[in-house]
C-alpha positions in Angstrom: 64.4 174.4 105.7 64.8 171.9 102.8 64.5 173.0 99.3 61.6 171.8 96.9 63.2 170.9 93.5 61.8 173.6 92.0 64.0 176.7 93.9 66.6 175.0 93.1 66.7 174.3 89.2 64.8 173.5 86.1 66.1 169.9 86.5 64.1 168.9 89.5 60.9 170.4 88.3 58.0 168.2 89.0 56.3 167.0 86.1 52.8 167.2 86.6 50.4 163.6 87.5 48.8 162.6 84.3 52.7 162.3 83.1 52.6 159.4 85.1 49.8 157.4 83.5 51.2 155.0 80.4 49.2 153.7 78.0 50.0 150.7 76.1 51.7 153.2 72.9 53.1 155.0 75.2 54.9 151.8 76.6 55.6 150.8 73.8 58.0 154.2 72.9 59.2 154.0 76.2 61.0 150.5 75.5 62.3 151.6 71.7 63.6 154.7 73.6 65.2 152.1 75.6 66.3 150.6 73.6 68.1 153.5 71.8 69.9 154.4 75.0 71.5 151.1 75.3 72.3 151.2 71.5 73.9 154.7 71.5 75.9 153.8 74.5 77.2 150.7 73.0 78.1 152.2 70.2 79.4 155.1 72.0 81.9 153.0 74.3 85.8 153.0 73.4 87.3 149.6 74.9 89.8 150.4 77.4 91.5 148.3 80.2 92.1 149.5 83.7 93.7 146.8 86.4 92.2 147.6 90.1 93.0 146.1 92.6 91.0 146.6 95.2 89.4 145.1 98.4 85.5 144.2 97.2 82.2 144.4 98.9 79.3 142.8 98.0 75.6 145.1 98.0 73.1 143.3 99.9 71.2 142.7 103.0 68.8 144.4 101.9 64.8 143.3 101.6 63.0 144.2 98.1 59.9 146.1 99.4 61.6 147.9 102.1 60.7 151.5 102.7 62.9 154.4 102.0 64.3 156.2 105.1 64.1 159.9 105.7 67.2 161.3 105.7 68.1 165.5 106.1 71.3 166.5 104.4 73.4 169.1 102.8 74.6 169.1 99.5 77.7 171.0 99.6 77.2 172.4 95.9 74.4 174.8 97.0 74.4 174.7 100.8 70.4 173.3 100.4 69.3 170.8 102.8 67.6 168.0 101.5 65.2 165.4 102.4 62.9 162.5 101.1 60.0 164.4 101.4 61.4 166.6 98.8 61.0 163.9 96.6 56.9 162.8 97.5 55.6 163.9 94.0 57.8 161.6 91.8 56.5 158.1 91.0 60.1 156.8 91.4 62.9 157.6 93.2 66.4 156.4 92.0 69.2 156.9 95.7 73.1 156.6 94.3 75.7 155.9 97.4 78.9 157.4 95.4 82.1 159.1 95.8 84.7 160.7 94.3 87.6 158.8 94.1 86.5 155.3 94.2 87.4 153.5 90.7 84.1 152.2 90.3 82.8 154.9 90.4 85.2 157.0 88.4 84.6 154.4 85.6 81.0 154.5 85.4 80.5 158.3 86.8 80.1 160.0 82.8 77.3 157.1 82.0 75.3 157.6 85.1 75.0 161.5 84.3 73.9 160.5 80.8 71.7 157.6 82.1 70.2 159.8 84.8 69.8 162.8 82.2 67.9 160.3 80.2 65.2 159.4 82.6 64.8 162.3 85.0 62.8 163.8 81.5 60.6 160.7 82.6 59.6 161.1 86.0 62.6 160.0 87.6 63.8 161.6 90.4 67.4 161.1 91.5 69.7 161.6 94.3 73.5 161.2 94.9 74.8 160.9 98.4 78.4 160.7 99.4 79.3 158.8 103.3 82.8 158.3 102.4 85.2 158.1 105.1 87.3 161.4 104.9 89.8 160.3 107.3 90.8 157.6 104.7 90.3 159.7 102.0 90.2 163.8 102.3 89.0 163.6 98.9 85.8 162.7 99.4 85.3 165.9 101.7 82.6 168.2 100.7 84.3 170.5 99.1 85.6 168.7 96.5 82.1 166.8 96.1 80.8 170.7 95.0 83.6 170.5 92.8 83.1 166.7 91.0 79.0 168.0 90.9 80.3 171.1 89.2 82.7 169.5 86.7 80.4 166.7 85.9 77.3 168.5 85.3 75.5 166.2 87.9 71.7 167.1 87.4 70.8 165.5 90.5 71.7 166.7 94.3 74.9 165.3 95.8 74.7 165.0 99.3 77.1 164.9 102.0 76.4 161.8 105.0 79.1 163.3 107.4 77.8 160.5 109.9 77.3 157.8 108.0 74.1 156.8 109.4 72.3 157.8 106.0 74.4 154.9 104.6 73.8 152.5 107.4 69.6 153.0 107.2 69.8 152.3 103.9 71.9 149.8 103.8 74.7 150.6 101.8 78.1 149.0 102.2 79.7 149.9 99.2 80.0 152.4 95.9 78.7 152.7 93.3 74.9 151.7 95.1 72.1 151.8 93.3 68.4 152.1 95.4 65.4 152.4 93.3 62.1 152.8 94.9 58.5 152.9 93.8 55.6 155.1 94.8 52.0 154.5 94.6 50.0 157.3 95.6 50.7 158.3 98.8 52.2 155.0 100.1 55.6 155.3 101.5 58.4 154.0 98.3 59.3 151.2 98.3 62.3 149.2 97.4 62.1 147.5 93.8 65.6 147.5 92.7 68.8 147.2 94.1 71.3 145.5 92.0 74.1 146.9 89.3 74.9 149.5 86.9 75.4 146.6 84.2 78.2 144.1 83.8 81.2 146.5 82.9 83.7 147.1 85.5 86.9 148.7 85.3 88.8 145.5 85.1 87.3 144.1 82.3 86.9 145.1 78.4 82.7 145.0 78.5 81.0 148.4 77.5 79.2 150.5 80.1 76.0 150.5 78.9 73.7 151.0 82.0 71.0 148.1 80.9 70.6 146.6 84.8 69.3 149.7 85.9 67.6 151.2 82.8 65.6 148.0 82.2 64.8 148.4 85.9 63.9 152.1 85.9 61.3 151.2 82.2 59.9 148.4 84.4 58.8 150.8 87.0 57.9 153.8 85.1 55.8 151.4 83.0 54.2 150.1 86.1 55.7 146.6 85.4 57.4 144.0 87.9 60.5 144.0 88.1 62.6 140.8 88.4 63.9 139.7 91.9 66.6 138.0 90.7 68.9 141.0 90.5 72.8 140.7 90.1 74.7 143.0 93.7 77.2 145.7 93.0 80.2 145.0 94.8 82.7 147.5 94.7 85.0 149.4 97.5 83.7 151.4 100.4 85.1 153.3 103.5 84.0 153.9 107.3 85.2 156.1 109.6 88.2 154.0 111.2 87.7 153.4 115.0 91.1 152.8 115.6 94.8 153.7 114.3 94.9 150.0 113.0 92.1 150.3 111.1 93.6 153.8 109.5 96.4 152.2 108.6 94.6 149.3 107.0 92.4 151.9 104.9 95.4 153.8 104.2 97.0 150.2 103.0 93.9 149.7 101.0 94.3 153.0 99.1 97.6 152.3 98.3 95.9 149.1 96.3 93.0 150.6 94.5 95.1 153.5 92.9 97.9 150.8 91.9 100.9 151.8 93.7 
């Protein structure tokens, strides 16, 4: 049986309803707290330069307004079993397709435990989930996804997709992903956002910041519209290889993200 976010710990507690209702002063915070996130983490940012190189997939293909599918899986951390009814009292749900070793990820990974620190005090519910191939890359497995939750701190599950077919309903083709749904009483969520992190990448000198997705998650805990015209991620991601040539090309391709 899945685990409510309240056996598990005090991070997931549900915040009760009427924390959902915003008034106009309360909106008002809400955007100088913003606004104070993206500030600290500017200011916060060292400039460093990493060259990647590494084969890049574009998110997309996927419609705004489209409704979250149920998934059922394990995170390896505590042996729960999660599912997206564990997740029906929250007004929005924020879905991250990650891994360990990917160097997009890696680059951003510190920020999106602050970022997702920051909101989850909001309303925000949030949810890792790893479909990494392991054949191309063991470290992905679950085991060392219970140790990256453990050294990181994450706050929010980190779930295993052994299958992959958690990645294909949703969509996902590459990592970091970012899925943010709405809710609205007891509809079903519904996709509102599903762009980047913000501009920084590990390749260039810009600061992580996080203001794609934070100005995305005020919108909708402010019960605003969010903007359609949202810019993909496009990162790396890996399949489970059908064939021994397509092994050796993921193995080829590792060999090019890590430099060597």
């Amino acid at each position: 049986m899945a685990a409510s976010p309240t056996a598990i710990t005090a991070s997931y507690l549900i915040p009760p309803r009427s924390a959902f209702a915003i008034s106009s002063h309360r909106l008002s915070s809400l955007r100088r707290l913003n606004l104070s996130y993206l500030q600290r983490r500017a200011n916060a940012q060292t400039p460093r330069r990493v060259v990647v190189r590494a084969a890049r997939i574009e998110s997309g293909g996927v419609e705004l307004g489209a409704r979250a599918p149920d998934f059922e899986l394990p995170e390896p951390l505590t042996g729960n079993v999660w599912r997206l009814d564990d997740f029906e009292l929250y007004p929005c749900l924020l879905v991250m397709f990650i891994c360990n070793h990917c160097p997009f990820v890696i680059h951003l990974k510190k920020d999106i435990v602050k970022l997702s620190n920051f909101y989850m005090k909001k309303g925000l519910a949030v949810v890792a989930i790893s479909s990494n191939s392991v054949v191309t890359h063991p470290q992905d497995g679950p085991e060392f996804m219970a140790e990256d939750a453990k050294m990181f701190k994450y706050p929010f599950p980190y779930l295993y997709d052994e299958s992959q077919e958690v990645a294909k309903e949703f969509g996902a083709v590459c990592t970091p992903e970012f899925f943010l749904y709405k809710k609205d009483g007891r509809r079903p969520f519904e996709l509102v956002y599903h762009g980047q992190f913000d501009d920084s990448r590990p390749s260039n000198n810009t600061p992580v910041t996080g203001r794609d997705l934070s100005l995305a998650i005020d919108l909708v805990l402010s019960c605003q519209p969010i903007p359609t015209n949202q810019k993909p991620s496009f990162n790396t991601y890996r399949f489970v290889p059908k064939s021994k040539a397509e092994r050796r090309e993921g193995k080829a391709e590792e060999l090019q993200e890590d430099g060597q």
